[in-house]
NUMI-84095 format. One record per residue: residue number from 1; residue in one letter; chain; x, y, z of N, C-alpha, C, O, CB in turn. Coordinates in nm, 4 decimals, padded with zeros to 6 digits. Glycine has a CB too. Example, Ala and Ser with C-alpha at 12.3 -4.5 7.8 and 13.67 -1.06 7.14 Angstrom:
2
n; res; chain; n.u; n.v; n.w; ca.u; ca.v; ca.w; c.u; c.v; c.w; o.u; o.v; o.w; cb.u; cb.v; cb.w
1; a; A; 01.3190; -00.5690; 00.7800; 01.2300; -00.4500; 00.7800; 01.3200; -00.3300; 00.7800; 01.4236; -00.3319; 00.8465; 01.1308; -00.4473; 00.9046
2; s; A; 01.2850; -00.2250; 00.7080; 01.3670; -00.1060; 00.7140; 01.2900; 00.0030; 00.7870; 01.3409; 00.1138; 00.8039; 01.4084; -00.0598; 00.5725
This chain:
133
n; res; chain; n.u; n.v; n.w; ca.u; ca.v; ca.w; c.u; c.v; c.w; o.u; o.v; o.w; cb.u; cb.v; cb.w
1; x; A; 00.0827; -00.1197; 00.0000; 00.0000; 00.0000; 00.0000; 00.0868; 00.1257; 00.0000; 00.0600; 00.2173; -00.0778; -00.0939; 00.0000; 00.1211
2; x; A; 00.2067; 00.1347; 00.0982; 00.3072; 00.2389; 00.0427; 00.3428; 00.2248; -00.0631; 00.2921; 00.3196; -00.1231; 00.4139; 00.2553; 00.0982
3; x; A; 00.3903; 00.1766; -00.1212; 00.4016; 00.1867; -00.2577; 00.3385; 00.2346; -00.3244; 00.3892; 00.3053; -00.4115; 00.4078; 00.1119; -00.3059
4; x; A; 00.2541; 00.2257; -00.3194; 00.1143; 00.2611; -00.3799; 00.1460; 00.4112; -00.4325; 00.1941; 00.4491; -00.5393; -00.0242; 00.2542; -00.2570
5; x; A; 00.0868; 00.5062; -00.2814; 00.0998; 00.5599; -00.2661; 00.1815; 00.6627; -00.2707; 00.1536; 00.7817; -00.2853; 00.0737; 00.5273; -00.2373
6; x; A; 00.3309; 00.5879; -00.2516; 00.4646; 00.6165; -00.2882; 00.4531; 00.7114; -00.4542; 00.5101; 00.8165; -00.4835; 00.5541; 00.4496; -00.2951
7; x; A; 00.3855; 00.6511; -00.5150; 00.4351; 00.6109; -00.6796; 00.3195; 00.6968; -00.7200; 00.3417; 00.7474; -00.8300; 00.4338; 00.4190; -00.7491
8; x; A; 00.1998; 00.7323; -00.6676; 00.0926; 00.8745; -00.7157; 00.1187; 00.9742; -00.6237; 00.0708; 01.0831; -00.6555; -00.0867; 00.8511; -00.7089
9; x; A; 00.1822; 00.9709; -00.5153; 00.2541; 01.1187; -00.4761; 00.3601; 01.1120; -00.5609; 00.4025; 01.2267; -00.5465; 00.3091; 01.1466; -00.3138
10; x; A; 00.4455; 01.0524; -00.6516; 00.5463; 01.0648; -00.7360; 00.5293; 01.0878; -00.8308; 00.5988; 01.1709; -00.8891; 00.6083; 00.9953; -00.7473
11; x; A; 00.4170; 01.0166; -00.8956; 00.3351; 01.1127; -01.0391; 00.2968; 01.2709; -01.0352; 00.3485; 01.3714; -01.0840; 00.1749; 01.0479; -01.0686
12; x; A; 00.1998; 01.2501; -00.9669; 00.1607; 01.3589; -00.8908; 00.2320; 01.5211; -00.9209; 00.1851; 01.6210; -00.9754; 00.1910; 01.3082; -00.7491
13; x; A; 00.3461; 01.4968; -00.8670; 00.4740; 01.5679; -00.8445; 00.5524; 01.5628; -00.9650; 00.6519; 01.6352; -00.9680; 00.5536; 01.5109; -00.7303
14; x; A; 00.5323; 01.5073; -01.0424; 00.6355; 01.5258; -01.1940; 00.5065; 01.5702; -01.2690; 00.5490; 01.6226; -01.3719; 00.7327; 01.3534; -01.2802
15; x; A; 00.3391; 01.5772; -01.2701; 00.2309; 01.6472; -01.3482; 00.2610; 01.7704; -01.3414; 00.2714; 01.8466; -01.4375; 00.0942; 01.6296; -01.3063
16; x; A; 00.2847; 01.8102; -01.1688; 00.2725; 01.9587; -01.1809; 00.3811; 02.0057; -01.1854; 00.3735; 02.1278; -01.1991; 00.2074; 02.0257; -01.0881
17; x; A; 00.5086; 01.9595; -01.1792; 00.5876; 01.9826; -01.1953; 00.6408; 02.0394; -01.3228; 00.7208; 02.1326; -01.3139; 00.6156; 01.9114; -01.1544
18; x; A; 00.6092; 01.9987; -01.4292; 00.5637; 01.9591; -01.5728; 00.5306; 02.1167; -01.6444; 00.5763; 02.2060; -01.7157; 00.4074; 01.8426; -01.5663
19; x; A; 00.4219; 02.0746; -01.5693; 00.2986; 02.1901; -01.5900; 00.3634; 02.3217; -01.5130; 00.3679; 02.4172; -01.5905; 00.1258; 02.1372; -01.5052
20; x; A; 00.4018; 02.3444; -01.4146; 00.5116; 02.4622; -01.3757; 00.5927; 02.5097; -01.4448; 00.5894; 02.6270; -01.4820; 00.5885; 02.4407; -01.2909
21; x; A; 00.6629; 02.4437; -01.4689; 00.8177; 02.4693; -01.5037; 00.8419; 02.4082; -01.6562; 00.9522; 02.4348; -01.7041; 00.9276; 02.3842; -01.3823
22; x; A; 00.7499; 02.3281; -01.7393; 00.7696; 02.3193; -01.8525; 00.7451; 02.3698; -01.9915; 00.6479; 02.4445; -02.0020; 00.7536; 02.2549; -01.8463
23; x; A; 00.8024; 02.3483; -02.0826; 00.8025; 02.4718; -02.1871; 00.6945; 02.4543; -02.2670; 00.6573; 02.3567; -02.3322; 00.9291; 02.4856; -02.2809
24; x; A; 00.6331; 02.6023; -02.2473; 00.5002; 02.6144; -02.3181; 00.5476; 02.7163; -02.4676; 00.6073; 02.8224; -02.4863; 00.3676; 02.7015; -02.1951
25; x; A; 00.4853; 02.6188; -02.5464; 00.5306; 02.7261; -02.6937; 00.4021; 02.7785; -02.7441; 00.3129; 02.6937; -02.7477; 00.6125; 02.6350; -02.8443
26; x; A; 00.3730; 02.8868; -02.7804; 00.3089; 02.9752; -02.8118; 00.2307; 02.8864; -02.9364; 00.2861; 02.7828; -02.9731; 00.3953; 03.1057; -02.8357
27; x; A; 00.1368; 02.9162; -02.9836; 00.0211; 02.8625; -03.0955; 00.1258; 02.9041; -03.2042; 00.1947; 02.8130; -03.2501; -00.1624; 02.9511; -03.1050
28; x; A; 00.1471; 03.0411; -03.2542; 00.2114; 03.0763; -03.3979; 00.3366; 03.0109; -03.3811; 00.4095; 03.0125; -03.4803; 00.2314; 03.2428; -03.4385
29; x; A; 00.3765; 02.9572; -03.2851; 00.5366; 02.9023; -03.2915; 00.5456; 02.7715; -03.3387; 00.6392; 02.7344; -03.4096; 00.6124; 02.8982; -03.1506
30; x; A; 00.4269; 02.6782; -03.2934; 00.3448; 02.5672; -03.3363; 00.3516; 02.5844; -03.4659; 00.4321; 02.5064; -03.5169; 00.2063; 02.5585; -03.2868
31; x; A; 00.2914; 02.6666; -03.5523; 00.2425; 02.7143; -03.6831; 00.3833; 02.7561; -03.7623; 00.3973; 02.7514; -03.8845; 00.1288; 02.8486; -03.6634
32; x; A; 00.4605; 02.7882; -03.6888; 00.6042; 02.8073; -03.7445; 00.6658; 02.6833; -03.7723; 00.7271; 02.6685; -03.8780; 00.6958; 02.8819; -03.6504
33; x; A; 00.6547; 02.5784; -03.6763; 00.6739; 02.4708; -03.6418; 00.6626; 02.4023; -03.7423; 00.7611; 02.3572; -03.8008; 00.6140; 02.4378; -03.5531
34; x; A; 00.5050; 02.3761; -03.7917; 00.4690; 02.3472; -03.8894; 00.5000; 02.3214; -04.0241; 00.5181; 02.2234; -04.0963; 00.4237; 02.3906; -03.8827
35; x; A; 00.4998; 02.4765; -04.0346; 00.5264; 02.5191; -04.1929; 00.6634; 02.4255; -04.2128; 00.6565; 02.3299; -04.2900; 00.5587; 02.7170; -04.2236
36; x; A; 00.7771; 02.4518; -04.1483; 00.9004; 02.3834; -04.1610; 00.9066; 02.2383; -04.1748; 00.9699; 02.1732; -04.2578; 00.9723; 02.4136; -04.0589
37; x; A; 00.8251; 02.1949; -04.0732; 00.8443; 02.0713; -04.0754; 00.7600; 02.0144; -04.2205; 00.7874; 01.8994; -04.2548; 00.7972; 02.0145; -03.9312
38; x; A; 00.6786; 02.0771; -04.2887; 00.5950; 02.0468; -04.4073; 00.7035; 02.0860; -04.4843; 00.6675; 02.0505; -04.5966; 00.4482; 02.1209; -04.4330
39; x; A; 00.8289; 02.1435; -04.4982; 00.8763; 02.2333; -04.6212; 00.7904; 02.3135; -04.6821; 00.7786; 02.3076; -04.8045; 00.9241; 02.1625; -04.7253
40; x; A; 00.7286; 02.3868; -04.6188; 00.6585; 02.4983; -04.6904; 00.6930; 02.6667; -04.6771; 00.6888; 02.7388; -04.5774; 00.5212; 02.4797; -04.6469
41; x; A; 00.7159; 02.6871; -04.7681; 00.8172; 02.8216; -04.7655; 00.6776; 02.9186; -04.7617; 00.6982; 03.0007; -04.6724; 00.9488; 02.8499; -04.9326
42; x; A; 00.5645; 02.9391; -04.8127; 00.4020; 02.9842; -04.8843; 00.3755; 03.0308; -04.7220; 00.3594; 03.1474; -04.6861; 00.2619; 02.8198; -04.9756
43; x; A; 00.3748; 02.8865; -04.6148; 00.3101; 02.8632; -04.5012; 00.3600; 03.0037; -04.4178; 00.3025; 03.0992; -04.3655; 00.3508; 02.7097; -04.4355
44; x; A; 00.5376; 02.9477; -04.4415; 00.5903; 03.0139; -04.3413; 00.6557; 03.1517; -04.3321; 00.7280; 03.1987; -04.2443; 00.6617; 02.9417; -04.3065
45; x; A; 00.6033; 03.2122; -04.4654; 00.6536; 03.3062; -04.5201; 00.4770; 03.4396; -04.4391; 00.4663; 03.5566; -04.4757; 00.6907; 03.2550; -04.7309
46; x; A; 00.3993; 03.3885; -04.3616; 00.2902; 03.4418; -04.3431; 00.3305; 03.5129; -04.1977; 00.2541; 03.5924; -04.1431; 00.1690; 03.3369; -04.3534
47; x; A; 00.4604; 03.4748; -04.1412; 00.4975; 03.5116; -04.0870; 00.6407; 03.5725; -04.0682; 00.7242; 03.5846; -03.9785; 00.4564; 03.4585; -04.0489
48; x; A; 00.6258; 03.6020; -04.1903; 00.7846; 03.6858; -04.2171; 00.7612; 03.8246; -04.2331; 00.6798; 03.8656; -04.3158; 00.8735; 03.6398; -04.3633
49; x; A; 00.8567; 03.9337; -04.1267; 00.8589; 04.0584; -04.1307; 00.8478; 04.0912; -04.2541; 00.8363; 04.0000; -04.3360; 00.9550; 04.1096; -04.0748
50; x; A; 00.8484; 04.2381; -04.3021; 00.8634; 04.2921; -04.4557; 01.0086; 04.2982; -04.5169; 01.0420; 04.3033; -04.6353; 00.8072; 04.4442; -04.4647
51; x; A; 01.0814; 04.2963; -04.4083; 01.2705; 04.2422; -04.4273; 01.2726; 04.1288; -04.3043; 01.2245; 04.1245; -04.1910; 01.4282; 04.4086; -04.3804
52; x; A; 01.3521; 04.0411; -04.3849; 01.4251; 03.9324; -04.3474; 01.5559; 03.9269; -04.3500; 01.6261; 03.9570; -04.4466; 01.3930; 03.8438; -04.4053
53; x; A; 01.6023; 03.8783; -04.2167; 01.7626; 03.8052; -04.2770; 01.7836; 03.6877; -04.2253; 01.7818; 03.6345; -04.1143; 01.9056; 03.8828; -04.2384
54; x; A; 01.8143; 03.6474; -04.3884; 01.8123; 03.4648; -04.3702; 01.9656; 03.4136; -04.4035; 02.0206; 03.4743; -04.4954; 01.6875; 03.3730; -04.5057
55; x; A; 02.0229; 03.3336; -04.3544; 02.1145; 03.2731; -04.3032; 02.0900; 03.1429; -04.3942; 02.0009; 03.0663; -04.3576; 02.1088; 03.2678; -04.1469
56; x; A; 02.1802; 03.1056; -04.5379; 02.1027; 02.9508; -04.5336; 02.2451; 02.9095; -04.5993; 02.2839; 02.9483; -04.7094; 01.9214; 02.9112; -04.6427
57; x; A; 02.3264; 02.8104; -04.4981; 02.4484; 02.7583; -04.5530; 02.5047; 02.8539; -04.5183; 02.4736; 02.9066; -04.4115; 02.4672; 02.7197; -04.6882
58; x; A; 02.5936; 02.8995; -04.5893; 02.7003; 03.0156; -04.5668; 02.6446; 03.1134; -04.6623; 02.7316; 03.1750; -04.7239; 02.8686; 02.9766; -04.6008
59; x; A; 02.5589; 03.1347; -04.6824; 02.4823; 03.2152; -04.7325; 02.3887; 03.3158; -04.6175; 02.2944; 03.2713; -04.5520; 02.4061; 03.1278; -04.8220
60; x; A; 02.4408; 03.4650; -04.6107; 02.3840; 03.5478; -04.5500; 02.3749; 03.6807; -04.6241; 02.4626; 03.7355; -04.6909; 02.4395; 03.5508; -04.4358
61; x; A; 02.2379; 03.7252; -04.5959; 02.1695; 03.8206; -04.6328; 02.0541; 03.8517; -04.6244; 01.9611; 03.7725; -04.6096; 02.1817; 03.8299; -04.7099
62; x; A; 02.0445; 03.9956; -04.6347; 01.9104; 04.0548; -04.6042; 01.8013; 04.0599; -04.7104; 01.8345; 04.1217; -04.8116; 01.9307; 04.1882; -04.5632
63; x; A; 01.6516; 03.9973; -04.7098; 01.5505; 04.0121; -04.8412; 01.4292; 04.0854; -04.7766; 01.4141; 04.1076; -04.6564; 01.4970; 03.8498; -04.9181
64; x; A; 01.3107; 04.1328; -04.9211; 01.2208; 04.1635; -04.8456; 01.1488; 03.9930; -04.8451; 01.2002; 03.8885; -04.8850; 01.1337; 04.3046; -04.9053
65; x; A; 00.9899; 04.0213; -04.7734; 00.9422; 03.9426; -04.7966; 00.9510; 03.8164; -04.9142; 01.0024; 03.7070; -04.8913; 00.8736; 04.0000; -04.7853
66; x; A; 00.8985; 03.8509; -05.0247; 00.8772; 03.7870; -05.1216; 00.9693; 03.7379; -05.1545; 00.9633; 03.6160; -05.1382; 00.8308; 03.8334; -05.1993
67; x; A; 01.1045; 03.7894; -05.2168; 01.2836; 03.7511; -05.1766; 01.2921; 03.6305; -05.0678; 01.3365; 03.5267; -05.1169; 01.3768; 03.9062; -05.0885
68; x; A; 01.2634; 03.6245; -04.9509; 01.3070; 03.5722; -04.8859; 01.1976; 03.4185; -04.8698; 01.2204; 03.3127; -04.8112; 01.3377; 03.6710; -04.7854
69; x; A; 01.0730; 03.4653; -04.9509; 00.9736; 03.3132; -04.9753; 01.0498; 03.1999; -05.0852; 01.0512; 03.0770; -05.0782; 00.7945; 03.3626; -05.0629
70; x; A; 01.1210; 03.3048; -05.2035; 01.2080; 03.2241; -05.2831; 01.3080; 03.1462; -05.2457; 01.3255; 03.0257; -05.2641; 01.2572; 03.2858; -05.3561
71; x; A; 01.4073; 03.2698; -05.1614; 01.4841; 03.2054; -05.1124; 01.5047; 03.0639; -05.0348; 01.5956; 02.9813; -05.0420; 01.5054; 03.2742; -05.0710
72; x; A; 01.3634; 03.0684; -04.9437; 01.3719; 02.9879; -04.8698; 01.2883; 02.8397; -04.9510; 01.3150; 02.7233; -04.9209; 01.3199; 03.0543; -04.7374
73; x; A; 01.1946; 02.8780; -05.0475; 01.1619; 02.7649; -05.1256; 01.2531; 02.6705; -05.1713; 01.2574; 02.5475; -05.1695; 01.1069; 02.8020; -05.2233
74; x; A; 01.3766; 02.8232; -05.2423; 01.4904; 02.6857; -05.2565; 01.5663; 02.5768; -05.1792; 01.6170; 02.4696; -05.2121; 01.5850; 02.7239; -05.2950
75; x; A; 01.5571; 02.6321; -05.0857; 01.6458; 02.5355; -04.9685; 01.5366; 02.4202; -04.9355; 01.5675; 02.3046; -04.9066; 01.6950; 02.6345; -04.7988
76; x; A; 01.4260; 02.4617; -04.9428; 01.3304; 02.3617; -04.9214; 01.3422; 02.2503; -05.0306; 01.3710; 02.1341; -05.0019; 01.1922; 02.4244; -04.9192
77; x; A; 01.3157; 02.2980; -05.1695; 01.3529; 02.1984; -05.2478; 01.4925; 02.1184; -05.2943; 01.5046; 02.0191; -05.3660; 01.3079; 02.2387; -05.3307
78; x; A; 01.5802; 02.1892; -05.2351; 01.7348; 02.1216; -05.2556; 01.7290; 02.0059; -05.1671; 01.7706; 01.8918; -05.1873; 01.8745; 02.2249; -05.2087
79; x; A; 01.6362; 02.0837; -05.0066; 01.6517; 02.0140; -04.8992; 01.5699; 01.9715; -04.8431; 01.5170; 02.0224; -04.7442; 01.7010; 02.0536; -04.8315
80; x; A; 01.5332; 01.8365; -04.9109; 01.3881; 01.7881; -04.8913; 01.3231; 01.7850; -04.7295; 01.4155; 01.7512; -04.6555; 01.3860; 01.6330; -04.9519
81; x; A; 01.2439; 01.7998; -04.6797; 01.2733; 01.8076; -04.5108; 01.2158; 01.6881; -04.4349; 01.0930; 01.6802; -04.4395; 01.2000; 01.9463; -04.4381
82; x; A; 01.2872; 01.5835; -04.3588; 01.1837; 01.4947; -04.2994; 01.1622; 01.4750; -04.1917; 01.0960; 01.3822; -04.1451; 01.1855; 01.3973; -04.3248
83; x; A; 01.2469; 01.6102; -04.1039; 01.1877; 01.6234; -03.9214; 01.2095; 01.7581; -03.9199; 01.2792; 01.8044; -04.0102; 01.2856; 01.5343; -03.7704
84; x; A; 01.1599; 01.8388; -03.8278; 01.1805; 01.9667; -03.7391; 01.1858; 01.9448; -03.6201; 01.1147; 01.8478; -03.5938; 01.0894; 02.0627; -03.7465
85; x; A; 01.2473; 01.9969; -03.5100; 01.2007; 01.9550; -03.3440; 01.2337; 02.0971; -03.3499; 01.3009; 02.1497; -03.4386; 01.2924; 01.8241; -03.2159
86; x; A; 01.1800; 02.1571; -03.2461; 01.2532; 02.2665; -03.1789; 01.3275; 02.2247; -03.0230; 01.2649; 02.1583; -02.9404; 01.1390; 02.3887; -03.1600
87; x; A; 01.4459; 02.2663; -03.0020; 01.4918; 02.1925; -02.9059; 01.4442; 02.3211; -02.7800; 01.3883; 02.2872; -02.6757; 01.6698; 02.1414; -02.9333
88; x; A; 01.4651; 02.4141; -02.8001; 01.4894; 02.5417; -02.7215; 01.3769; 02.6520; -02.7397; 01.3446; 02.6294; -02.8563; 01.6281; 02.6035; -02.7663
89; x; A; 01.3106; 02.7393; -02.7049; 01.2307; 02.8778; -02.7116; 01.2354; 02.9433; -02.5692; 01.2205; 02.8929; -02.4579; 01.0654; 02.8551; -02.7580
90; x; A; 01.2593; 03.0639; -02.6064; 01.2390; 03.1683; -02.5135; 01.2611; 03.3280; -02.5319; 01.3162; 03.3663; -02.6351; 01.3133; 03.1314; -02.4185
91; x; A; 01.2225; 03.4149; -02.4419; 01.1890; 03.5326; -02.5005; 01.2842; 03.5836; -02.4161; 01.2819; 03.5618; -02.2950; 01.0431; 03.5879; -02.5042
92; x; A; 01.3654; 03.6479; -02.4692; 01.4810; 03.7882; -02.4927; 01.4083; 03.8752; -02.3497; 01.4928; 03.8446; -02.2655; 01.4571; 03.9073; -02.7013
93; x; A; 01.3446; 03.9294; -02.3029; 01.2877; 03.9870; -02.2006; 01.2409; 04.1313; -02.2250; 01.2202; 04.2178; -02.1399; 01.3749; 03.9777; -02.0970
94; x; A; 01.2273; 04.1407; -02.3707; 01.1754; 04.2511; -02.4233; 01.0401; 04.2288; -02.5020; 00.9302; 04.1915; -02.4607; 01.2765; 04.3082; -02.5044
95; x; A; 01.0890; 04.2684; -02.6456; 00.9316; 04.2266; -02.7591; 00.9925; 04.1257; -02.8453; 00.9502; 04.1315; -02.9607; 00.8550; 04.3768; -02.8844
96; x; A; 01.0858; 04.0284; -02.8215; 01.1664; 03.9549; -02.9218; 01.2104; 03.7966; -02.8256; 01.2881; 03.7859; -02.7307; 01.3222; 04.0696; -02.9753
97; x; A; 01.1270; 03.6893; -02.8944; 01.1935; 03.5710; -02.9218; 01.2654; 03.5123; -02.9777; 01.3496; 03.5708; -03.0459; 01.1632; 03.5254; -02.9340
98; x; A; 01.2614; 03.3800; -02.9715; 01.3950; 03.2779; -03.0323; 01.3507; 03.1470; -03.0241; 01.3101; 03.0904; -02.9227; 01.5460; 03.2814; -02.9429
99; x; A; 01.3575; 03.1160; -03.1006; 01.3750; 02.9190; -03.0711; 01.5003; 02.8588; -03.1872; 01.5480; 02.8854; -03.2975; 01.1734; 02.8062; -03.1293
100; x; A; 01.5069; 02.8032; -03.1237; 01.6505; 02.6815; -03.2167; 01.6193; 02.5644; -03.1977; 01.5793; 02.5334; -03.0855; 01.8258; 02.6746; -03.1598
101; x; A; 01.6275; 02.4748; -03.2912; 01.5859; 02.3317; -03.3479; 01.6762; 02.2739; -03.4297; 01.7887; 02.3235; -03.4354; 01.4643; 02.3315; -03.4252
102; x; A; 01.6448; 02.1622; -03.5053; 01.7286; 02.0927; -03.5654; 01.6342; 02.0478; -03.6486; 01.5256; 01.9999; -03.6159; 01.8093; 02.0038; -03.4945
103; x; A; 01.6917; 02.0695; -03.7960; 01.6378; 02.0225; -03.8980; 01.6988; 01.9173; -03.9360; 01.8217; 01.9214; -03.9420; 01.6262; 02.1009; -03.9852
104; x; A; 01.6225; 01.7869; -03.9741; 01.6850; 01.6886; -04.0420; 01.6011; 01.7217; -04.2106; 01.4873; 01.7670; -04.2233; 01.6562; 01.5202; -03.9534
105; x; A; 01.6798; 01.6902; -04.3047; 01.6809; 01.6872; -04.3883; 01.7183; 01.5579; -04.5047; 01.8317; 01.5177; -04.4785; 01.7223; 01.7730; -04.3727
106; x; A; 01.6714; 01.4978; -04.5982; 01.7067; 01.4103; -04.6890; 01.8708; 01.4471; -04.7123; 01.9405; 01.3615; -04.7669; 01.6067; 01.4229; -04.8192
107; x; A; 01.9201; 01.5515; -04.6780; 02.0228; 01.5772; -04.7620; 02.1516; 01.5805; -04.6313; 02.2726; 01.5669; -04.6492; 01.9902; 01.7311; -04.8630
108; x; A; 02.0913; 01.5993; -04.5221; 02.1555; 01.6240; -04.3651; 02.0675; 01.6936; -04.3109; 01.9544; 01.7270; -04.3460; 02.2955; 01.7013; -04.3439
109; x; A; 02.1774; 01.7286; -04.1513; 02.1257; 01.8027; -04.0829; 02.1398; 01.9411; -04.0797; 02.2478; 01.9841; -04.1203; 02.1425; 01.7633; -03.9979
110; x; A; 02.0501; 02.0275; -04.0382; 02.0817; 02.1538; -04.0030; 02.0394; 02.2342; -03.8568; 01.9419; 02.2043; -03.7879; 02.0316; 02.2176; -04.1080
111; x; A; 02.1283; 02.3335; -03.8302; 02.1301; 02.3502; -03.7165; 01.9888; 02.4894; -03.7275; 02.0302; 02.5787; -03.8015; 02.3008; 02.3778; -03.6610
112; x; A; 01.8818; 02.5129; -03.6872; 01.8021; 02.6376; -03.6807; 01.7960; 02.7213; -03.6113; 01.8173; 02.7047; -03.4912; 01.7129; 02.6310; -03.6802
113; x; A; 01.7592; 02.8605; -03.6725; 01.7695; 02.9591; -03.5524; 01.6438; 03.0390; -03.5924; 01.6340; 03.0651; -03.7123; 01.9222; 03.0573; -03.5394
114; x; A; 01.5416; 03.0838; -03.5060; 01.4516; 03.1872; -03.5572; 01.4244; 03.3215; -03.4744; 01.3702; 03.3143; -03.3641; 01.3252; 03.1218; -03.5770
115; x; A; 01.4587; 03.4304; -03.5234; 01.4643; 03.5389; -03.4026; 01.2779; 03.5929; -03.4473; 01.2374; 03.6013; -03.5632; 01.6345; 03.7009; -03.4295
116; x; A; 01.2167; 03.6139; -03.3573; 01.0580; 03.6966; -03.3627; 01.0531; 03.8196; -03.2792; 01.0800; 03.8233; -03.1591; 00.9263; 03.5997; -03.2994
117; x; A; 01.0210; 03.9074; -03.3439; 01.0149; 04.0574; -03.2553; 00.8235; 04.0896; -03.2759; 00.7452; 04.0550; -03.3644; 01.1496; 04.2248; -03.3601
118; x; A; 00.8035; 04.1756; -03.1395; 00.6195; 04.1529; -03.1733; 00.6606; 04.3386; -03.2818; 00.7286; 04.4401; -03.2667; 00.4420; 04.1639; -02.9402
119; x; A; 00.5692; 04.2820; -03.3776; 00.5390; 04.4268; -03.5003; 00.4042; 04.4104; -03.4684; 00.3593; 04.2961; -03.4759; 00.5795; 04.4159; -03.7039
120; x; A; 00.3172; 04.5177; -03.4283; 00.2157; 04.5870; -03.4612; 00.1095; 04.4593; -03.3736; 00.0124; 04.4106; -03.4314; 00.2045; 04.6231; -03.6456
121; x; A; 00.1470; 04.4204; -03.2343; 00.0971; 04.2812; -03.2053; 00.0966; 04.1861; -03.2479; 00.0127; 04.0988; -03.2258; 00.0184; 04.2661; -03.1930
122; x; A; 00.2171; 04.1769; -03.3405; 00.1779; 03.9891; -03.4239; 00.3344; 03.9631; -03.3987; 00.3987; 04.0680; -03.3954; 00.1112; 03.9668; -03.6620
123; x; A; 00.3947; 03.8692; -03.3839; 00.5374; 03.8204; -03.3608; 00.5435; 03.7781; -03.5320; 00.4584; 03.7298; -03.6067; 00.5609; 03.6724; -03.2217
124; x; A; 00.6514; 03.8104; -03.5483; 00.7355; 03.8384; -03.7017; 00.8772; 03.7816; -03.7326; 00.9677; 03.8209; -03.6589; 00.7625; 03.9966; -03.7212
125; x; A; 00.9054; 03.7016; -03.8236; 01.0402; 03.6688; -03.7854; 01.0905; 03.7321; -03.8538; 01.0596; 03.7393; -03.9728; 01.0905; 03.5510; -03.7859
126; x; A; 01.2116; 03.8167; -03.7833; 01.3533; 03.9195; -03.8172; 01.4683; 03.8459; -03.8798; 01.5546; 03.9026; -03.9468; 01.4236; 03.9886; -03.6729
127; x; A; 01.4642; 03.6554; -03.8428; 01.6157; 03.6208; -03.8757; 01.5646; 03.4589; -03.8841; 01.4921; 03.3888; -03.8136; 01.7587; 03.6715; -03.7368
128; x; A; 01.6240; 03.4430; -03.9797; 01.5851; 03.2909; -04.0232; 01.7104; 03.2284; -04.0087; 01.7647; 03.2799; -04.1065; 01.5240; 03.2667; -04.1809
129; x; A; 01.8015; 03.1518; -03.9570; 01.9322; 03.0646; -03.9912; 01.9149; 02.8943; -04.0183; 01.8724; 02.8119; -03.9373; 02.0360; 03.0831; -03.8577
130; x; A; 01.9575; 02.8728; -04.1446; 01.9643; 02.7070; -04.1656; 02.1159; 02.6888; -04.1930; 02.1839; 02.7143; -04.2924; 01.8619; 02.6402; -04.3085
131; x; A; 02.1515; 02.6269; -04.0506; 02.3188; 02.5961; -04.0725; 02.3069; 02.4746; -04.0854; 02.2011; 02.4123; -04.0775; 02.4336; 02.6302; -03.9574
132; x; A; 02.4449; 02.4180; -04.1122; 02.5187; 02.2594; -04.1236; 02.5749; 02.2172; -03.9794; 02.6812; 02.2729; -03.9518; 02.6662; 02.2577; -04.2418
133; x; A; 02.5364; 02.1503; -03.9049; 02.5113; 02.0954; -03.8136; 02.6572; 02.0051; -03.7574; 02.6516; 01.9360; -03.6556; 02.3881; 02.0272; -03.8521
């Protein structure tokens, strides 16, 4: 019967524990989430500032929008995509997030970075990075 007991005060205690202290990601980050993990440049481009700077390979530079839907289409299609995780998110302590993940890809891995600043109440991404891992 201790045991029992033992082992749902021990659940118990890792639920809320969980639920305290564990990482809650925002709905559009989900939706960011998404788009990537689909390879969809269309998706994820709905949340791209009016300038971007995207990072892809050793490739850096600044686009507007539309620039930077191409851009990133291509990497999508070079780099077919068949996981996203995000490992990490959290917010800067101002109007600007971050999360970093790991893209697996048909082709390898890549290391991700996404910076979001809130524009006009909507979080926007400022910085896209797809490195080599």
């Amino acid at each position: 019967m201790k045991t029992i007991l033992k082992r749902v005060i021990f659940s118990s205690f890792l639920l809320i524990g969980n639920s305290l202290f564990g990482q809650q990601i925002p709905a559009y980050m989900n939706q960011i989430k998404a788009a990537i993990q689909a390879g969809n440049a269309t998706e994820l481009a709905r949340y791209f500032d009016s300038q971007v700077e995207l990072t892809i390979l050793d490739n850096e530079n600044g686009y507007s929008k539309v620039q930077a839907v191409e851009v990133v289409k291509n990497f999508f299609n070079k780099h077919p995509v068949t996981t996203f995780r995000i490992m990490h998110h959290s917010t800067t302590g101002g109007n600007a997030e971050y999360a970093i993940g790991t893209l697996q890809t048909t082709k390898g891995t890549f290391r991700t970075y996404i910076l979001l600043k809130n524009v006009d109440k909507q979080m926007l991404i400022q910085q896209l990075k797809f490195t080599e891992d």
